[in-house]
C-alpha positions as CSV (number, residue, x, y, z in Angstrom):
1,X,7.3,13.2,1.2
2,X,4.5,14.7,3.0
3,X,1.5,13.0,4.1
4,X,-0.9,13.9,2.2
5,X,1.2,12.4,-0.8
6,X,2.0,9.4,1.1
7,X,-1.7,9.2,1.6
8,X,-2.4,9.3,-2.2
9,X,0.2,6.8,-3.0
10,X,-1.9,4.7,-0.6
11,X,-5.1,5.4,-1.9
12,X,-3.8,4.5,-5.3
13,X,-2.1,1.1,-4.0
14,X,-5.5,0.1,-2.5
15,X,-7.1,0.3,-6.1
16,X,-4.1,-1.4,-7.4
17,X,-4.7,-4.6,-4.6
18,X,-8.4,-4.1,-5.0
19,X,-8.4,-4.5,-9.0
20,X,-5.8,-7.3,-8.8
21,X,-8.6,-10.4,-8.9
22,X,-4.9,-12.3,-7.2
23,X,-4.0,-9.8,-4.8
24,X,-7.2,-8.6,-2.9
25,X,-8.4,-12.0,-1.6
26,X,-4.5,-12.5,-0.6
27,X,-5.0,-9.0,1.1
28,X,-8.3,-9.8,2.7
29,X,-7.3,-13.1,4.3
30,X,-4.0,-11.3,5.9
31,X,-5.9,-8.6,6.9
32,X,-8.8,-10.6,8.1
33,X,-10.7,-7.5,6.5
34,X,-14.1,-8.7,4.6
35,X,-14.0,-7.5,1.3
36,X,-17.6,-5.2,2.3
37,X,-15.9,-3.6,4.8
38,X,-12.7,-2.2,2.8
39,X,-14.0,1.3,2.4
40,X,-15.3,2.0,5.9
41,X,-11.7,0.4,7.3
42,X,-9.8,2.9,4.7
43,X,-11.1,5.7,7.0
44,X,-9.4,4.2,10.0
45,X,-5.6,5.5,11.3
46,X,-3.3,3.4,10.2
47,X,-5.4,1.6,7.3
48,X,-3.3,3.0,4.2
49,X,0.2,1.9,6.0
50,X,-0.7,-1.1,6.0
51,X,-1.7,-1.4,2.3
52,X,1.3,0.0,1.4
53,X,3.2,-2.9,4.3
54,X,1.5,-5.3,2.7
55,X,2.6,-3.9,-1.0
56,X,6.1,-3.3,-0.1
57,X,6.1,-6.9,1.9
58,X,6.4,-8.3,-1.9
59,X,9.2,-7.0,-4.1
60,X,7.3,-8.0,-7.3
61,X,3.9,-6.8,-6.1
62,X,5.7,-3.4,-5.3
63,X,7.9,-3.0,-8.4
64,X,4.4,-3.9,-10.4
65,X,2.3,-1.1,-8.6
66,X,5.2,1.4,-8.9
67,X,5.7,0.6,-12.7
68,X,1.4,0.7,-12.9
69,X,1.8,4.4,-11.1
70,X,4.1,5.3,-12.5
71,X,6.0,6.3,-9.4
72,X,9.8,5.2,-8.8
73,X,10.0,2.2,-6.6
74,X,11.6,4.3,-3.9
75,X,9.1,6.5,-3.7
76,X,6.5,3.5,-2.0
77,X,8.6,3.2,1.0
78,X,9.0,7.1,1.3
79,X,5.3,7.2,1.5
80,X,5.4,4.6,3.9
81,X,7.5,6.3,6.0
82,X,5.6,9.4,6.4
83,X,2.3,7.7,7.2
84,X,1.5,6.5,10.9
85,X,4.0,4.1,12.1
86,X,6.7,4.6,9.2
87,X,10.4,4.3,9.7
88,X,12.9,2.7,7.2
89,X,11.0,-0.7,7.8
90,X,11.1,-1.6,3.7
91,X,13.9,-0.7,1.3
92,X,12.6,-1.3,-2.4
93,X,15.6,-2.1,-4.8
94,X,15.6,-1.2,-8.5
C-alpha cells in the first residue's frame, strides 16, 4: 500500500474513534491528547499510526472500523505498515 492510502485509511479511522461517543474518550486518555487539540496533533509525523495502533490494538474495534469502511481487515495493518514506524507489528485475523 502506498502512503498516501495508508494515510487515508488513517484519516478515516480517526473519524471512526472520533464519532464513536465509547472510543474517543478511551483514545484521548491513552493518548493523553485533549479532545481540542485532535486536529492540530493529526498534522504531526506519526499521529495517524498511532490511530491506526490504537485501532488495530483491539481486534473488535478493528474488525468494526474495517466492516464500517468497508475495507478488508488486512488491509488496516497494511496501512500501518507503510506509515512512519510500520513493520508487521499487528496481524488482523478474519
Amino acid at each position: 500500500m502506498k502512503r498516501d492510502e495508508a494515510e487515508a485509511v488513517g484519516i478515516r479511522a480517526l473519524a471512526f474513534v472520533a464519532g464513536d461517543p465509547d472510543l474517543l474518550p478511551r483514545f484521548l486518555s491513552i493518548t493523553g491528547i485533549d479532545a481540542g487539540r485532535i486536529r492540530e496533533a493529526a498534522r504531526e509525523p506519526g499521529f495517524l499510526a498511532g490511530v491506526l495502533d490504537f485501532v488495530l490494538a483491539h481486534e473488535p474495534t478493528a474488525l468494526a472500523f474495517a466492516a464500517a469502511a468497508g475495507l478488508d481487515p488486512a488491509s488496516l495493518a497494511a496501512a500501518r505498515r507503510a506509515l512512519p514506524g510500520g513493520g508487521d507489528r499487528f496481524l488482523v485475523s478474519t
